[in-house]
C-alpha positions in Angstrom: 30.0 8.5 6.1 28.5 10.2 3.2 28.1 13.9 3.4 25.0 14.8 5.0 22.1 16.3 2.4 19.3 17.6 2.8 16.2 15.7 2.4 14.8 17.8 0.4 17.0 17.5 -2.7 16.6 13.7 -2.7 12.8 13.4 -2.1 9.8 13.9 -3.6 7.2 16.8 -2.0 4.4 14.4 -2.4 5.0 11.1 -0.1 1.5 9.7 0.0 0.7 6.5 -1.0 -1.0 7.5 -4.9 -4.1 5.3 -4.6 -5.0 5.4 -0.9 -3.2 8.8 0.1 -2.1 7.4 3.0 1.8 6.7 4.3 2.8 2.6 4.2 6.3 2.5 5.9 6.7 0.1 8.7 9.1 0.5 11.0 9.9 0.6 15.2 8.5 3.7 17.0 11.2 3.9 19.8 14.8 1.9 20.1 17.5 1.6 22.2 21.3 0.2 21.7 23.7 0.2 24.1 26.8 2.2 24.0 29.1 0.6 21.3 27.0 -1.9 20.3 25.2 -2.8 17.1 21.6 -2.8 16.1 19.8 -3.4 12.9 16.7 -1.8 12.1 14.2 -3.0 9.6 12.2 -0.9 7.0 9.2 -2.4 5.2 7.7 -0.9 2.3 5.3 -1.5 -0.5 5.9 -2.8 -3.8 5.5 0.1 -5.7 8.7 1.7 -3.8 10.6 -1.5 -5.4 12.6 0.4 -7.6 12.7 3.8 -5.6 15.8 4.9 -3.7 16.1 4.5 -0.2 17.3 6.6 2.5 17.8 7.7 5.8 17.1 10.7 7.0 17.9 12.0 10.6 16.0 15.2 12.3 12.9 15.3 14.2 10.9 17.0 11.3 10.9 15.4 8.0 10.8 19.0 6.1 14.0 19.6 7.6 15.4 16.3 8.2 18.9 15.6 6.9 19.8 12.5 4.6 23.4 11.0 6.5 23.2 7.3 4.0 21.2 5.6 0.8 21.0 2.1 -0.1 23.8 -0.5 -0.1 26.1 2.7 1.7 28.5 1.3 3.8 29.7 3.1 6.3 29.0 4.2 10.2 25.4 3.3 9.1 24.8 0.5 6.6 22.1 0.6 4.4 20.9 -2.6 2.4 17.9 -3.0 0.3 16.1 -6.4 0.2 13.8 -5.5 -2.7 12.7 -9.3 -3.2 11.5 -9.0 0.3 10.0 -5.5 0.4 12.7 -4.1 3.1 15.8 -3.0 3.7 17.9 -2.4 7.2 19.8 0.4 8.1 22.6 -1.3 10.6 24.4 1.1 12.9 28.1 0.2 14.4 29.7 1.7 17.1 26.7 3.4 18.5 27.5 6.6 21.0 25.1 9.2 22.6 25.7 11.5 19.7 23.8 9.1 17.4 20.5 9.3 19.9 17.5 11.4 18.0 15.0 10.8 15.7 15.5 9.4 12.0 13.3 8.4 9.1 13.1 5.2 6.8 12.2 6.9 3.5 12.1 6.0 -0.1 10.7 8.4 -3.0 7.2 8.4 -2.4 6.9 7.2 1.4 8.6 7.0 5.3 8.6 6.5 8.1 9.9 8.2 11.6 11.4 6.4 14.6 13.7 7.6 17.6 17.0 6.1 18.9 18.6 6.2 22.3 21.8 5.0 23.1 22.7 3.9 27.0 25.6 2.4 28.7 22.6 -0.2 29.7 19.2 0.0 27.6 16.1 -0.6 28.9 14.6 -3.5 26.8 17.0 -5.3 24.5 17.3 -9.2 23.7 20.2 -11.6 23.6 19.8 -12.6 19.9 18.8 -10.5 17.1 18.9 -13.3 14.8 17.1 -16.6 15.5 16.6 -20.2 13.3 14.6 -22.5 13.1 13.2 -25.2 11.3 10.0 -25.8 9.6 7.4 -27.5 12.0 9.6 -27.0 15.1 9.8 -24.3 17.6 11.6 -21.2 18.4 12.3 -19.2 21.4 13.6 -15.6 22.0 14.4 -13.8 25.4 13.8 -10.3 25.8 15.5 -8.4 28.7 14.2 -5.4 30.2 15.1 -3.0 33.4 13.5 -2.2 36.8 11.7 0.8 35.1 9.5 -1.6 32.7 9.1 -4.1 35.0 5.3 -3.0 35.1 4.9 -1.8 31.7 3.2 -4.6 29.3 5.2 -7.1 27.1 4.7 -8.2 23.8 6.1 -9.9 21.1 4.6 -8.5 17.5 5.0 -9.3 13.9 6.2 -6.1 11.8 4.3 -7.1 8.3 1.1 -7.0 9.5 1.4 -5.4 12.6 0.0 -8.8 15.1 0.7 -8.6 18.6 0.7 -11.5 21.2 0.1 -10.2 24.7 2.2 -11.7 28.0 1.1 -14.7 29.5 -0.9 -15.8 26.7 -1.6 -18.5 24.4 -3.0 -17.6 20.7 -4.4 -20.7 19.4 -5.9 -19.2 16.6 -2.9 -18.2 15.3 0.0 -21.2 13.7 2.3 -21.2 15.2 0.5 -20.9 18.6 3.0 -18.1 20.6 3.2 -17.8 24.2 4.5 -15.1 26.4 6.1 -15.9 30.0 7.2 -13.2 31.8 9.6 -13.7 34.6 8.8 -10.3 36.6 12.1 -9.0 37.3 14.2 -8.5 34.5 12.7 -10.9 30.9 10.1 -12.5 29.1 10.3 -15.6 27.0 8.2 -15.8 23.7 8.0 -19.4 22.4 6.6 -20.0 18.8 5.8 -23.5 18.0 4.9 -25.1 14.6 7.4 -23.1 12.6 6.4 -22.1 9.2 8.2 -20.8 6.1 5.6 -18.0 5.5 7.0 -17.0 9.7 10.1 -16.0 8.4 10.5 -12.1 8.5 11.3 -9.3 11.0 9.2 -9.2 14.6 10.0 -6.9 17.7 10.2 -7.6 21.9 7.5 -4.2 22.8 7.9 -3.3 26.1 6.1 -0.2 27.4 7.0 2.4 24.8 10.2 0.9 23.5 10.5 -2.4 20.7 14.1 -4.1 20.1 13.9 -5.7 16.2 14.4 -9.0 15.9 15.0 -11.3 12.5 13.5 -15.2 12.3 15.1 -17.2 9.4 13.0 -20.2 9.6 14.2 -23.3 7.3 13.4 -26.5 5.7 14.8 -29.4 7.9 17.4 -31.5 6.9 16.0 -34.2 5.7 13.0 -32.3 3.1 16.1 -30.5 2.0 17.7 -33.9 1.1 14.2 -35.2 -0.6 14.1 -31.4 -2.1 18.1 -32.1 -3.7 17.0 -35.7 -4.3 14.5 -35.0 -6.5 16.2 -32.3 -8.7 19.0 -34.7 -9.9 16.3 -36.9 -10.8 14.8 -34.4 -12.9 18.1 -33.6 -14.7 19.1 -37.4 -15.5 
């Protein structure tokens, strides 16, 4: 891992956004991994932090927090910048107790705080982080969650903009519709139906005060890929 810095060499004293004067980062509010496990977590920015370095930062207090990797750093956390998609994930390995606290996604002129807890057996986490699916067909995810949130609320929420879907409901304003069913003892199943390219992106499982990230790649089917392929040699002949 790369020697710890402090933040404040790397980073700029002013992280407001310039024309609105407000911060833009997007990222979870509470985690939790289990012990030895692996869990990705997503940062969004804006597109004016593009082409600005990006870090992460661990401490409670950003003045003081302490900058442990940078982008595309490989190492007991794994940083990689998606800048055609406005984000980039931090990835911790091997998680122990030691790596419980709080941290910051931060680039040169914005971040963003969240805190981490690592347990033999965390309180909400899913059984995929990664789901597919295909254009115009559906997707579901399962989110797990102990005793102590059996009573707390469950949603399902889309990072970019922030949209929630509430348990035990049907949005059919929204395409793809998404519905919630919660079991009552230990998960809840969201289902998204009428998959669409523009769905593809980072969403969370939000129960009580904790979220688990979770990535949906949807796809073209097969056979628009082969009309897609099709009519690209057609062009070139």
């Amino acid at each position: 891992m790369a020697e710890e810095t402090n933040q404040a060499d790397v980073q700029s004293t002013d992280l407001t956004d310039k024309k609105t004067g407000t911060l833009c980062m997007k990222t979870l509010d509470r985690v939790t991994v289990s012990n030895g496990g692996t869990i990705t977590i997503p940062c969004l920015y804006e597109n004016k932090d593009e082409l600005h370095s990006k870090n992460w930062c661990k401490g409670k207090a950003w003045l003081t927090c302490k900058t442990i990797a940078r982008a595309n750093h490989t190492g007991k956390w794994t940083i990689t910048d998606f800048p055609a998609d406005n984000s980039f994930t931090v990835t911790l390995n091997k998680a122990k107790s030691s790596n419980s606290g709080y941290y910051w996604c931060a680039s040169e002129s914005d971040r963003k705080s969240l805190y981490l807890t690592v347990q033999e057996a965390p309180d909400v986490s899913v059984m995929n982080s990664s789901v597919f699916g295909h254009e115009g067909g559906n997707v579901r995810v399962q989110c797990f969650y102990s005793s102590a949130y059996q009573n707390e609320t469950k949603q399902w929420c889309r990072m970019k903009d922030q949209k929630c879907f509430a348990e035990e409901k049907t949005d059919t304003s929204q395409n793809p519709p998404v519905q919630i069913s919660d079991d009552g003892e230990s998960s809840f199943t969201v289902l998204m139906t009428g998959l669409r390219l523009s769905d593809s992106g980072w969403y969370y499982c939000s129960v009580g005060d904790l979220q688990v990230p979770v990535q949906l790649t949807v796809t073209k089917t097969k056979a628009e890929m082969y009309v897609a392929s099709q009519s690209v040699i057609e062009e070139n002949m």
